[in-house]
C-alpha positions in Angstrom: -190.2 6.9 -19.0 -187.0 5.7 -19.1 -184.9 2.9 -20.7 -184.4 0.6 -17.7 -188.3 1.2 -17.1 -189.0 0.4 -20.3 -187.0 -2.5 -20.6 -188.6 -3.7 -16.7 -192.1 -3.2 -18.7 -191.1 -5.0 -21.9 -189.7 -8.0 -20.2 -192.8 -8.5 -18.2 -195.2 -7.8 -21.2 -192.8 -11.1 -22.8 -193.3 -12.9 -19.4 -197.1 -12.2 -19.1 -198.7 -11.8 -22.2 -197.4 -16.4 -23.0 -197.7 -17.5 -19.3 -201.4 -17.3 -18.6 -200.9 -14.2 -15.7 -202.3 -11.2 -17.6 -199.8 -8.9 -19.5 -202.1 -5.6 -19.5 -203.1 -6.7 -15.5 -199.3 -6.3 -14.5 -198.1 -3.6 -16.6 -201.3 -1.7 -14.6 -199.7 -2.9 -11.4 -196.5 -2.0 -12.3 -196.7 1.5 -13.9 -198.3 2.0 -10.6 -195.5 0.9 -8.5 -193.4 3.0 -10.5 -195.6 6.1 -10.8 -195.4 6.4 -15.0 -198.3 8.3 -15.0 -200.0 8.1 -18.0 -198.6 6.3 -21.4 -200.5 5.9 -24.7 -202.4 3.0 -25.6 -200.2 2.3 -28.6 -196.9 2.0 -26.1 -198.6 -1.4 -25.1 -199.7 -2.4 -28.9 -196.3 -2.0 -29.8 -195.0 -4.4 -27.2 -197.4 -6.9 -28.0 -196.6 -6.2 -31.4 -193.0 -7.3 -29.9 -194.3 -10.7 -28.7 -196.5 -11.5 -32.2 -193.4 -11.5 -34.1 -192.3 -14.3 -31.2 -195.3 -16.1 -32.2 -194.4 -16.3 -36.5 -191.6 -17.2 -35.1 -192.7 -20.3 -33.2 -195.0 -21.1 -35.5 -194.0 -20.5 -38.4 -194.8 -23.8 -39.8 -198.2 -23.6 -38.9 -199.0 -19.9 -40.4 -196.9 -20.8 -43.3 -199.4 -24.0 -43.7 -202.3 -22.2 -43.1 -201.3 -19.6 -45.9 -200.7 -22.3 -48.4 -203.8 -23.8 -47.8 -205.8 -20.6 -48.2 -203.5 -19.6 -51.4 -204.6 -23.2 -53.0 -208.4 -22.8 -52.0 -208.7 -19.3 -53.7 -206.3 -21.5 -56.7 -208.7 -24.0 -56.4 -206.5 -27.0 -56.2 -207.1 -27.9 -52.5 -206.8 -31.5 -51.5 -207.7 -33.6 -48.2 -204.7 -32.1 -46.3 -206.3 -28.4 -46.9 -209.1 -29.0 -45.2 -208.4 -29.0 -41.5 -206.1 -26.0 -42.8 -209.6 -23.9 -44.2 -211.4 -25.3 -41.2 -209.1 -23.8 -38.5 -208.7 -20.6 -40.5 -212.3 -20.0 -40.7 -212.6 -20.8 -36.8 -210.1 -18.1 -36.3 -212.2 -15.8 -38.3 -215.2 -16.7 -36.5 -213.7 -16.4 -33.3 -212.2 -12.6 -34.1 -215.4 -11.5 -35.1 -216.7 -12.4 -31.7 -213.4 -10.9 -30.0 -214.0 -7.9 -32.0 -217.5 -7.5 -31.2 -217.0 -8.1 -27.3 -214.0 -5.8 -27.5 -215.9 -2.5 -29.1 -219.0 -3.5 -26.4 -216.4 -3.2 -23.2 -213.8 -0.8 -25.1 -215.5 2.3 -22.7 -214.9 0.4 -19.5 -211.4 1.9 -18.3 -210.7 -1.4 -15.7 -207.0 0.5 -15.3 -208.3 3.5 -14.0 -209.7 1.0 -10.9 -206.3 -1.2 -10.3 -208.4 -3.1 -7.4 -210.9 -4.1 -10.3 -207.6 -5.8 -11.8 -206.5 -7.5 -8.8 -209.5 -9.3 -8.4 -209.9 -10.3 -11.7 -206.4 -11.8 -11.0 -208.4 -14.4 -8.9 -210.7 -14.8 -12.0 -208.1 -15.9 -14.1 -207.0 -18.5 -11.4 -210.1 -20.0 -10.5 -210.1 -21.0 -15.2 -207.1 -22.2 -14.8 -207.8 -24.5 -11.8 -211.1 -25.7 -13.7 -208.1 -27.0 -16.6 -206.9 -29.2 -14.0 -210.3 -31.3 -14.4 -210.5 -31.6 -18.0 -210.7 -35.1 -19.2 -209.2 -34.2 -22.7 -207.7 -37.3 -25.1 -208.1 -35.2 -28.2 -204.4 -35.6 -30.2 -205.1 -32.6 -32.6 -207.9 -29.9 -33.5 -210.3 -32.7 -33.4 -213.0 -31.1 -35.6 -213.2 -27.4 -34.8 -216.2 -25.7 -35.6 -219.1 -22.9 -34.6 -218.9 -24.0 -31.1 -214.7 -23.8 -31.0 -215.4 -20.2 -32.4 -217.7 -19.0 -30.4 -216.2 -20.1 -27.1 -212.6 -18.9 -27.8 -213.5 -15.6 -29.1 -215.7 -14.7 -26.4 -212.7 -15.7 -23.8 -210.7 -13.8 -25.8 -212.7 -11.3 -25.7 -213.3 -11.0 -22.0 -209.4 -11.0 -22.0 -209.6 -7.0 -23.0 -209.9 -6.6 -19.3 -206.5 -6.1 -17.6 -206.2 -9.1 -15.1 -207.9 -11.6 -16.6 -205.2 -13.9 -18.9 -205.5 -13.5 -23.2 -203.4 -16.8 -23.6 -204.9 -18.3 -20.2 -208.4 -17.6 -21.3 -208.0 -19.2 -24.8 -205.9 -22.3 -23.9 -208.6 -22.8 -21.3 -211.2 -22.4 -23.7 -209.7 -24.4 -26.2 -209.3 -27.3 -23.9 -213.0 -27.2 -23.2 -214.0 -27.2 -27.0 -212.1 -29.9 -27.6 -208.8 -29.4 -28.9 -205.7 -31.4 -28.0 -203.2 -29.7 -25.5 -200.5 -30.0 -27.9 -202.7 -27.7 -30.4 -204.6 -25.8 -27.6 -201.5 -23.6 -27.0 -200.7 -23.3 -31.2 -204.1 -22.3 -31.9 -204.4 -20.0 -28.8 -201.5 -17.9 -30.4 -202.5 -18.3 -33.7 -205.8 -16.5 -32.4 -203.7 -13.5 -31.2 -202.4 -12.5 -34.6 -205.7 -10.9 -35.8 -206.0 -9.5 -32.6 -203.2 -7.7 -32.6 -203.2 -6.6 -35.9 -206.4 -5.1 -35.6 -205.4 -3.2 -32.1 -202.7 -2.2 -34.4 -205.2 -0.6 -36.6 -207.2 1.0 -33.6 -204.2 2.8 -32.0 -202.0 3.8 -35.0 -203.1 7.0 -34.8 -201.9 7.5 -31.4 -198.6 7.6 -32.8 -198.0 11.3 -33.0 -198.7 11.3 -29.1 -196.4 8.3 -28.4 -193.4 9.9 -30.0 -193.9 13.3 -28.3 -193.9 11.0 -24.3 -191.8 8.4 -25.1 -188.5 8.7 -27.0 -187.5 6.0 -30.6 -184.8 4.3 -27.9 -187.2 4.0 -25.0 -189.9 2.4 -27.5 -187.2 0.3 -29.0 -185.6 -0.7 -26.0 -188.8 -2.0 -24.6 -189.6 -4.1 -27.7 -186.3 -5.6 -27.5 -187.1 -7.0 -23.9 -190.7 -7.8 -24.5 -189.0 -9.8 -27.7 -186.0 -11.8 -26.1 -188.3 -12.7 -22.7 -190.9 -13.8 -24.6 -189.4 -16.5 -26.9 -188.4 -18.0 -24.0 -192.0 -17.7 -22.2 -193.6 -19.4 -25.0 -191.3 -22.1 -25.2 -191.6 -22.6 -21.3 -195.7 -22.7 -21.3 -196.0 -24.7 -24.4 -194.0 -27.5 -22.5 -196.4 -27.1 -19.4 -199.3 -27.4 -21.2 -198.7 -30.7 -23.0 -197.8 -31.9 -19.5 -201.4 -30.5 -18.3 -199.9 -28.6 -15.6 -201.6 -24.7 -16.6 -203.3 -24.7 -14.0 -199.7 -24.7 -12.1 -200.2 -20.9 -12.3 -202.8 -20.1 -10.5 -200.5 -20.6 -7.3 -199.4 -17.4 -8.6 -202.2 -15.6 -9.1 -204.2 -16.0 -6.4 -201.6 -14.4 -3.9 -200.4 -11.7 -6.1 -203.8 -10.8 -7.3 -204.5 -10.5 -2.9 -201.8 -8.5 -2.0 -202.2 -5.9 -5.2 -206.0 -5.5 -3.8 -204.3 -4.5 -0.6 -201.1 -2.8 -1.8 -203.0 -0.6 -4.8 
């Protein structure tokens, strides 16, 4: 792999894993448009590693919250502002555990090795989003997020593990339906990656050795960079769509690419 293919592949891992198109379903497309051949798993962990330091970033006033609230519960001087803090974070924790489960039960299903698989579930991801469109949803904040909020974001996040269908797309959908606010849907979407990710980190780590012997420190860099830069501006872009209700906006993207790749791959 090269730098200016690694940088193409970054910046469309910082485009696609915020805007609710599919990150692993068009670095599939593309690596075979370009004819990569085969790249370890941890290449890709380390670019969405890339994009979670673009979520502290963005919200970093929500993690740094949710870590004060969690420091004063186990300091046991919480007060009324600490519980929807404990009550989100436990959510989260529910909702990995679900992701995690679902994860390990389709981990042995290679959906890359059939790139026709991953166009259609392109059109999967399109039809959720469409189905946001219809959502009558006043909700200003969490609302009060509980089993049901878990249960239904980490399974979407869990089907998400198949490249094509949408991590961020899935969850915002998701959280729409249990009944969180838009302008929170997106913030706790994101929030929800961060285990995730970590925990992919964990899986792959020992790929490392194998990483460094295909792909050079300056590829691997270079690619982070990109996946960096284009997402912070991604996530700021979709987070303004989705208070505007307008997710579903995407799907006029999806459903022709996701045709063409069928016929093209």
């Amino acid at each position: 792999m090269t730098i200016i293919q690694s940088i193409i592949l970054g910046a469309l891992q910082g485009v696609a894993e915020f805007l609710p198109i599919s990150s692993s379903g068009h670095l599939v497309v593309f690596r075979n448009f370009m004819n990569l051949g085969e790249i370890p798993i941890l290449f890709d962990v380390l670019l969405h590693v890339a994009t979670l330091v673009v979520v502290l970033i963005v919200f970093r006033k929500a993690v740094y919250s949710l870590i004060r609230s969690l420091f004063r519960f186990i300091a046991r001087r919480t007060d009324e502002d600490d519980k929807l803090n404990l009550r989100v974070i436990l959510v989260i924790l529910g909702a990995s555990v679900f992701t995690a489960v679902l994860g390990l039960l389709i981990e042995s299903f290679d959906a890359a090795a059939y790139p026709k698989i991953v166009s259609l579930l392109f059109l999967v991801t399109a039809a959720i989003l469409l189905l946001t469109r219809f959502i009558k949803n006043d909700q200003a904040g969490y609302g009060k997020p509980g089993v049901k909020t878990a249960v239904i974001t980490g399974i979407a996040q869990g089907i998400a593990v198949f490249p094509g269908i949408s991590r961020s797309g899935m969850t915002i959908s998701a959280s729409l339906f249990a009944g969180i606010g838009r302008e929170k849907a997106g913030e706790y979407s994101f929030l929800l990656s961060i285990p995730a990710i970590l925990g992919a980190i964990l899986l792959e780590v020992k790929d490392f050795g194998a990483l460094e012997a295909s792909v050079s420190a300056g590829v691997i860099i270079a690619g982070m960079a990109a996946a960096f830069i284009v997402g912070l501006f991604s996530i700021l872009f979709l987070l303004r769509l989705i208070k505007k209700s307008r997710l579903w906006f995407f799907s006029f993207y999806l459903i022709p690419f996701g045709i063409i790749s069928f016929f093209i791959l």
